[in-house]
C-alpha positions in Angstrom: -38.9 149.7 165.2 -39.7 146.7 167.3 -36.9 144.6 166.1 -34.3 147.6 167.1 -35.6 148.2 170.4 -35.4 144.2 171.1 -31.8 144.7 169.9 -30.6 147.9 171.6 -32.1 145.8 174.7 -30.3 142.8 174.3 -26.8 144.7 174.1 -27.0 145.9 178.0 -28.7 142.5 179.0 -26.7 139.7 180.9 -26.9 136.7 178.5 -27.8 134.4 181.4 -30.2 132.5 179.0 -27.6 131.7 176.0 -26.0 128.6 177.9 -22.9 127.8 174.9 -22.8 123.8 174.9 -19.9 124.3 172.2 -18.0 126.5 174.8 -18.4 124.5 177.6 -17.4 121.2 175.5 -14.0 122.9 174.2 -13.1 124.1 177.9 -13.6 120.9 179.7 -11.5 119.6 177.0 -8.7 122.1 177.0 -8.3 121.3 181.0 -8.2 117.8 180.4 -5.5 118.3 177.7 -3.4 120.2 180.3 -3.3 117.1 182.8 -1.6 115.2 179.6 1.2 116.8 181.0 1.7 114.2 183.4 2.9 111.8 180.7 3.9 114.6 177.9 6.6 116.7 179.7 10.2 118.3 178.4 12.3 121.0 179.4 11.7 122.5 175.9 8.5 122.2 175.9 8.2 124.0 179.3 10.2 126.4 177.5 8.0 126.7 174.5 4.8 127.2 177.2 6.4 129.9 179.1 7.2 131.7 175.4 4.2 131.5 173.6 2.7 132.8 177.5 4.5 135.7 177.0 3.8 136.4 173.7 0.2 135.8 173.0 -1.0 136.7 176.8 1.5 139.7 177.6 2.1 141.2 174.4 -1.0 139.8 172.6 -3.3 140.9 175.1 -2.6 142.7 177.6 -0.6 145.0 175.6 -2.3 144.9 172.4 -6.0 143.5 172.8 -6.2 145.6 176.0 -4.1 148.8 176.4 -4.2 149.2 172.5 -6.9 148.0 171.1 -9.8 148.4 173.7 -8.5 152.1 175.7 -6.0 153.6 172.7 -3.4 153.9 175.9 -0.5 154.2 173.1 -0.1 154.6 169.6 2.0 152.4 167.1 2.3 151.4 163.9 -0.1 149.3 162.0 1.5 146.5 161.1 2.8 146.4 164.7 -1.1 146.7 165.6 -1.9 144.1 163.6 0.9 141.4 164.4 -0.3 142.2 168.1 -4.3 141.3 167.6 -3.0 138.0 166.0 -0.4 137.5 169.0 -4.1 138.2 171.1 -6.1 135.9 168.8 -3.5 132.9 169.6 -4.9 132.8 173.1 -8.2 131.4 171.7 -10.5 134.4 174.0 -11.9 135.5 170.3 -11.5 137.7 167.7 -10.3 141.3 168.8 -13.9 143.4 168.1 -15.5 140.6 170.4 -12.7 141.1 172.8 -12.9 144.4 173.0 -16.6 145.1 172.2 -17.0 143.2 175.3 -14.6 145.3 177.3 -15.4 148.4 176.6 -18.8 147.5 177.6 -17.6 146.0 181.0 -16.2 149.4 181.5 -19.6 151.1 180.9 -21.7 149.0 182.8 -18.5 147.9 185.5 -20.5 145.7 187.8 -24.2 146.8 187.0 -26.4 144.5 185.2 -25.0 145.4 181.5 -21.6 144.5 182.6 -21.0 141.1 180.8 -19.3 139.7 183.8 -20.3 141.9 186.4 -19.2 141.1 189.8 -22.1 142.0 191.7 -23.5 138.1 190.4 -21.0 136.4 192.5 -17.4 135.3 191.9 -17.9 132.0 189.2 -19.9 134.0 187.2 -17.5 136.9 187.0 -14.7 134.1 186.5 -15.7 132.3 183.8 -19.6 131.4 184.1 -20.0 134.3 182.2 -18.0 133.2 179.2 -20.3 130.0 178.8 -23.2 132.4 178.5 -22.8 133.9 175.2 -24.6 136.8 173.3 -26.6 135.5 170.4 -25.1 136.1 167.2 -27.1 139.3 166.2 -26.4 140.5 169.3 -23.0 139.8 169.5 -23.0 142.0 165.8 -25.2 144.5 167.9 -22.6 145.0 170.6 -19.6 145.2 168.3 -21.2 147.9 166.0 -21.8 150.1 168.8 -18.6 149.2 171.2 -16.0 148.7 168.8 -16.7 150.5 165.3 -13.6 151.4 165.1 -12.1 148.0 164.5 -15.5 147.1 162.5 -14.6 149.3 159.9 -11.4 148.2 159.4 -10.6 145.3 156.7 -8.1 143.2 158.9 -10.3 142.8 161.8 -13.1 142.0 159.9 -10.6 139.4 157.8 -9.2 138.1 161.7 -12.5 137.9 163.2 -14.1 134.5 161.6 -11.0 132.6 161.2 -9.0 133.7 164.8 -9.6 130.0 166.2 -7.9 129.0 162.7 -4.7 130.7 163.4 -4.8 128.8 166.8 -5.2 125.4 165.2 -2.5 126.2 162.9 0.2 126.9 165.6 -1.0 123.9 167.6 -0.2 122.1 164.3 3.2 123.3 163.9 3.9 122.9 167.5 3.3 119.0 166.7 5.1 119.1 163.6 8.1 120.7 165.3 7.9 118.6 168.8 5.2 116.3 169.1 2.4 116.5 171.7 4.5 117.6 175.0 4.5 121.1 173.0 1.1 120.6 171.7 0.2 120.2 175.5 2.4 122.8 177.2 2.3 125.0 174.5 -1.5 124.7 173.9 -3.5 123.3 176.8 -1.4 124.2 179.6 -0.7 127.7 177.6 -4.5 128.6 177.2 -5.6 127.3 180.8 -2.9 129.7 182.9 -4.1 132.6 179.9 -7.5 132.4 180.7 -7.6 131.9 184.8 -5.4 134.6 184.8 -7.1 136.5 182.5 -10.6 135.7 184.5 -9.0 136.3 188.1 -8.8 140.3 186.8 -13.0 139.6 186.5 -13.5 138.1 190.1 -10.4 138.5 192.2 -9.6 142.1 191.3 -12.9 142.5 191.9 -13.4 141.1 195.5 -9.9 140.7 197.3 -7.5 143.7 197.4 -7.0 147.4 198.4 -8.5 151.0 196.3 -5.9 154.2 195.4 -8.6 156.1 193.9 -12.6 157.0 194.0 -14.8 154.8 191.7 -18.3 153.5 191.3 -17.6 149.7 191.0 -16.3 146.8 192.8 -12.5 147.0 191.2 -10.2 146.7 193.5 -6.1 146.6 193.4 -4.5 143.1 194.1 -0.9 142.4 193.7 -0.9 138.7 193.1 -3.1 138.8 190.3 -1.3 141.7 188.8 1.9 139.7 188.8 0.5 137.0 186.8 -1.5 138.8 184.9 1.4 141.7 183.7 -0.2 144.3 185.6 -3.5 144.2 185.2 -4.2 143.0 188.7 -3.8 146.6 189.5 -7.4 147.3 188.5 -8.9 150.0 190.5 -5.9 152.1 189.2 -6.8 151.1 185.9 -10.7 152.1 186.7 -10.1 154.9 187.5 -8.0 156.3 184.4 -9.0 153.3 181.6 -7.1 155.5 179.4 -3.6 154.6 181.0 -1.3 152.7 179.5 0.1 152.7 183.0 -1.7 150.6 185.4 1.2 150.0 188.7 0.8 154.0 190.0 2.8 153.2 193.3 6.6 152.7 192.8 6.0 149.2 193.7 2.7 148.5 191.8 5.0 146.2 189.5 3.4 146.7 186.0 5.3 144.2 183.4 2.9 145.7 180.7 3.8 148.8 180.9 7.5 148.4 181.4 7.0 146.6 177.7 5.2 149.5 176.2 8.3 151.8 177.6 10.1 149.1 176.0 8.8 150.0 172.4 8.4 153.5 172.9 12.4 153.4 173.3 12.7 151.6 170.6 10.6 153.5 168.5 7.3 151.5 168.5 5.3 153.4 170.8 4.7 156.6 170.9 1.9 158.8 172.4 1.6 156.9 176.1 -1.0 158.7 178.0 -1.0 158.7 181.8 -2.6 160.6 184.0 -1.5 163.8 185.3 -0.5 164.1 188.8 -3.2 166.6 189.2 -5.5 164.3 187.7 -4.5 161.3 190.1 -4.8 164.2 193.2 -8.6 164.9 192.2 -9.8 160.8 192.3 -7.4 160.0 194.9 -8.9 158.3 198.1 -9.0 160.8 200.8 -6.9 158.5 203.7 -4.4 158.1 200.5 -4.1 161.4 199.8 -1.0 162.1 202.6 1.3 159.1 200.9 0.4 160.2 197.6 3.5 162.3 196.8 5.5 160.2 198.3 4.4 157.1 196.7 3.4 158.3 192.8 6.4 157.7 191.2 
């Protein structure tokens, strides 16, 4: 019984004290790859940067490791599922039950002491201090069991979890094999250091600088520039306030790139299911100063 209570403790704790010398060695390298790009630059391999961007940080996941995986926002196929979390394990930010173990406990501890990059500690550690301090491998299996059971349980993820780094490696292979190091640099060190400052400016920026739509309990806050680099997810008190969305731009000019991509499939016939929120929904957690635009503004 003791060792379980340690355990269910250890899932809501902060991590502070599990300093990842690993991490912080592969991070300082990846940066210093990126300024190879000073010496190891080409049009196509600006063009191979901006591609894979797209691909494994858009589709991969925002769209898949986020508005599918972690909040079920849409529903496709599985092997459209699946080619997503791989798209999402090509920006090195780990295997999809981490990922989204991790979200989904953001979510219920958003800025309180259980929130793995809570805000409330400051903007470095909700940037990317946080990611240096890393649960302990039990707990890590701890969080995932309770946040994320539903990928857990299912054979792929548990096949993509271990080896997501591997996949990574493997690209960054045949990036070398097909253009030498100026696509190993742009299309892996310059690729995976805009991904994850964009990714971590949703953790601190949209959680500090910016404007709120709706009622909510936490620091999230709406900010445009970081949702146009980041595909939308800059919007983030909207997204706060219905996590379920797979629409996160609720004003007719919250630009959301995301979800013009999941409209994208559902036309197609790869999404189906969307779920946002009605406007009687938006009306009941709508700011009350907002509340005379909001007609008006809801698109």
């Amino acid at each position: 019984m003791a060792q379980v209570s340690l355990q269910l403790g250890a899932i809501d704790s902060p991590h502070r004290e599990n300093f990842s010398i690993g991490r912080t060695i592969f991070f300082v390298l990846i940066h210093l790859g990126a300024l190879a790009a000073i010496w190891q630059t080409t049009w196509g391999a600006v063009l191979v940067c901006v591609g894979l961007h797209v691909l494994c940080g858009g589709f991969g996941i925002c769209v898949g490791y986020h508005r599918l995986l972690t909040h079920r926002s849409f529903k496709t196929a599985k092997v459209v599922e699946y080619f997503m979390a791989i798209c999402g394990a090509l920006s090195m930010q780990g295997g999809p039950v981490e990922w989204v173990a991790l979200h989904r406990k953001h979510h219920q501890h958003s800025d309180t002491p259980g929130d793995p990059h809570s805000a409330a500690e400051g903007f470095w550690w909700s940037h990317m201090l946080w990611v240096l301090n890393v649960p302990k491998r039990q707990e890590m299996k701890a969080i995932a069991l309770r946040y994320a059971p539903d990928l857990h349980k299912q054979r792929f993820y548990r096949w993509l979890e271990p080896i997501n780094y591997i996949v990574a490696v493997v690209v960054a292979v045949a990036l070398y094999l097909a253009g030498g190091w100026p696509w190993v640099v742009w299309g892996m060190c310059i690729r995976l250091v805009a991904t994850y400052h964009i990714t971590w400016f949703v953790n601190s920026a949209s959680h500090l600088w910016g404007y709120k739509n709706f009622l909510s309990n936490d620091l999230a806050v709406n900010n445009w520039w970081v949702a146009l680099m980041s595909y939308g997810e800059g919007w983030h008190n909207n997204h706060h306030a219905f996590p379920t969305s797979a629409r996160h731009g609720i004003k007719k000019w919250e630009i959301d790139f995301s979800y013009m991509f999941i409209r994208t499939m559902k036309a197609i016939g790869l999404a189906w299911d969307l779920y946002v929120p009605s406007a009687e929904a938006m009306a009941a957690k709508v700011l009350p100063k907002n509340r005379m635009q909001q007609s008006e503004d809801v698109a």
